[in-house]
KOLFIRO-756887 format. One record per atom (N, C-alpha, C): z, y, x; residue in one letter. Coordinates in steps of 0.05 Angstrom, whole numbers, plus 5000, padded with zeros to 4 digits. Atoms other than C-alpha are relative to their C-alpha. Layout:
N
ZYXa/...
This chain:
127
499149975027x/480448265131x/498049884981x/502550055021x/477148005072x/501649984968x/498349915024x/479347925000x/502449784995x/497950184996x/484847475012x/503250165012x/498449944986x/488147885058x/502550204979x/498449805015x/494548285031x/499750285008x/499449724985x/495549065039x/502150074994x/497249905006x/501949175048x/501050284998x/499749665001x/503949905026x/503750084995x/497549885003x/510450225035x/499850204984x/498749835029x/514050544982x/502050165008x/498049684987x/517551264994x/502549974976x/496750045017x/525251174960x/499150194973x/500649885021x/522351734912x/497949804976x/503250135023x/516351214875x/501449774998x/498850185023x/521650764849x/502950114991x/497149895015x/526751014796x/499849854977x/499250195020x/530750624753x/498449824999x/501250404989x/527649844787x/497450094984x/502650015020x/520850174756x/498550195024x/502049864980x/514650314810x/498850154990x/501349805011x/511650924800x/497149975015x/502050075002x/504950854798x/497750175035x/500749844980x/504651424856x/500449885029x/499350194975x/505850944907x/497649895021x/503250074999x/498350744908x/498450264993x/500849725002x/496551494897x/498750085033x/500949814969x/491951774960x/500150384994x/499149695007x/494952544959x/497550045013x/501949744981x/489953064984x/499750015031x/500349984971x/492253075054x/499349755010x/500950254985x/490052315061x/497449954995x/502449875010x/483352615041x/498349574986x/501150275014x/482251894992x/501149735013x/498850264985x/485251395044x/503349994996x/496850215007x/491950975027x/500549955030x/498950194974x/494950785092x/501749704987x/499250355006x/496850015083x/499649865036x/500050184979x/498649535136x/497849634998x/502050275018x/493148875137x/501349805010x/498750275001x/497048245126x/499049755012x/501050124985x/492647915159x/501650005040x/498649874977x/495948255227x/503450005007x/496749975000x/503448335207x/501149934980x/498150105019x/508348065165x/500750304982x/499049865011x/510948445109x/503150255015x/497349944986x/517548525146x/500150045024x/500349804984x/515048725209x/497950234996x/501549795013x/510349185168x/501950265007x/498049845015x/516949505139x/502250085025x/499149874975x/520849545212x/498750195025x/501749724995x/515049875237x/500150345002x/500949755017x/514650405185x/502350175008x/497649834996x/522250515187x/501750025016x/499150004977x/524550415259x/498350105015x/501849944980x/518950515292x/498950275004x/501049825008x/515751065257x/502250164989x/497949805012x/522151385232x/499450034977x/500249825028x/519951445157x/501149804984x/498650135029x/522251235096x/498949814980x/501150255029x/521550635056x/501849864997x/497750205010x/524750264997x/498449665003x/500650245003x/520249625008x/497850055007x/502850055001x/513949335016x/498649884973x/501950025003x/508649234970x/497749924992x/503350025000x/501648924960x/497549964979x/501650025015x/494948854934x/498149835025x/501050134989x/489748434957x/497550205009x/503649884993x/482648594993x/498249964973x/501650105025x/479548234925x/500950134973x/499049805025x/483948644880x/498950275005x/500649694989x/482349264912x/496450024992x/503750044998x/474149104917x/499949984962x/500749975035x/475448884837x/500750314990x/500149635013x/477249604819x/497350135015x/502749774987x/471049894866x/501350115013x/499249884978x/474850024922x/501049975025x/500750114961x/473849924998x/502850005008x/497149944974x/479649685043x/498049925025x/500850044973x/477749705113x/503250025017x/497549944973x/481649585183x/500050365018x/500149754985x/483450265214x/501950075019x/497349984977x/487650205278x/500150235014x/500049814989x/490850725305x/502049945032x/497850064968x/494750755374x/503249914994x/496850205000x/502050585349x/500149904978x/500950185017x/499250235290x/498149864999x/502150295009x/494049705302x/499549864976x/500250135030x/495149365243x/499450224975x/500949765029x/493450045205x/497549874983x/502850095013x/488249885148x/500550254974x/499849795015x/486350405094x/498849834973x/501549965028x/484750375015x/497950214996x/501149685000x/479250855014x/498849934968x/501149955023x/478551134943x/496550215000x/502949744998x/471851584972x/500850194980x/501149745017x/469652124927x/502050054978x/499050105030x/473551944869x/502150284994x/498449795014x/476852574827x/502949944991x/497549994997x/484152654821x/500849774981x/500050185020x/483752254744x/499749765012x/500950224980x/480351754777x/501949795009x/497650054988x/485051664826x/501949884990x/498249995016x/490551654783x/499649804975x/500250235007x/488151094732x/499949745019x/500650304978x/486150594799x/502349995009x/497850134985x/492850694828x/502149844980x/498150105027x/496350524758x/498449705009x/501150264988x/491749854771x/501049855016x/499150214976x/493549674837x/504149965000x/497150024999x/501249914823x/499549704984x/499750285019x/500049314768x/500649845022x/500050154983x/497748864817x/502049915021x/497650134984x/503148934862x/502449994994x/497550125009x/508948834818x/499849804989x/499950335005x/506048184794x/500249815027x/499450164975x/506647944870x/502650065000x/498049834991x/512548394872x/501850005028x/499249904971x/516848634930x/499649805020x/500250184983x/515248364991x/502749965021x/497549844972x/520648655042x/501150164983x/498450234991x/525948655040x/501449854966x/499950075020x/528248164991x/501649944970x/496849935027x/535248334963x/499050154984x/500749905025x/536048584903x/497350174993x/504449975000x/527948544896x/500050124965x/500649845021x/525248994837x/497549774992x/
C-alpha cells in the first residue's frame, strides 16, 4: 500500500439517502474500536471488492467507495494492510485514539474525498 493506493469502502444501503453520502460511511463505530474496514486497491478491484462483500460475505452494500492512502495520511490518519482469512485484501483506516468529534469531522473529510472520485462499483445509476 502506499499513498496512491485506493481504499475501497463499502457503503451500508442506510449511508446514502436521497443520491447524498452520509458522511457515516467513513465513521469507525465503537465496536471497530477506531478501525474502518476498507478493501486495498492495490489487491482487488472495486468490483470484486463489492462481490466479495455481498456474495461472499453476505452483507450489504449500495456501492463502493474510496479514498486514497495520501488522502487518508493528509488528514493524520494511518491506513495499513490487515488480512484476514476470507479477506486478504482487508486493509484498515485506523483513526487511533481519536474522540467521537474527532471522528466525526475526519469522516466528513474522507466522505468528501470519495464523492469527488465518486462511486466506484457498481456503475449504474452512479451517485
Amino acid at each position: 500500500m502506499n499513498g496512491q493506493t485506493l481504499l475501497l469502502r463499502q457503503v451500508n444501503p442506510q449511508f446514502l439517502r436521497d443520491d447524498h453520502l452520509s458522511s457515516q460511511a467513513f465513521f469507525p463505530f465503537p465496536k471497530d474500536a477506531g478501525q474502518l474496514s476498507v478493501y486495498d486497491g492495490d489487491q482487488v478491484t472495486a468490483e470484486a471488492a463489492y462481490l466479495h462483500f455481498t456474495q461472499g460475505l453476505k452483507l450489504a452494500s449500495i456501492g463502493v467507495w474510496a479514498v486514497t492512502g495520501g488522502q487518508s495520511a493528509s488528514l493524520g490518519i494511518v491506513s495499513r494492510p490487515d488480512p484476514l482469512p476470507n479477506s486478504p485484501a482487508h486493509a484498515v483506516i485506523d483513526f487511533g485514539q481519536r474522540n467521537e468529534n474527532q471522528c466525526r469531522k475526519l469522516a466528513k473529510l474522507l466522505r468528501n474525498f470519495a464523492i469527488e472520485r465518486g462511486r466506484l462499483h457498481p456503475m449504474d445509476d452512479a451517485v
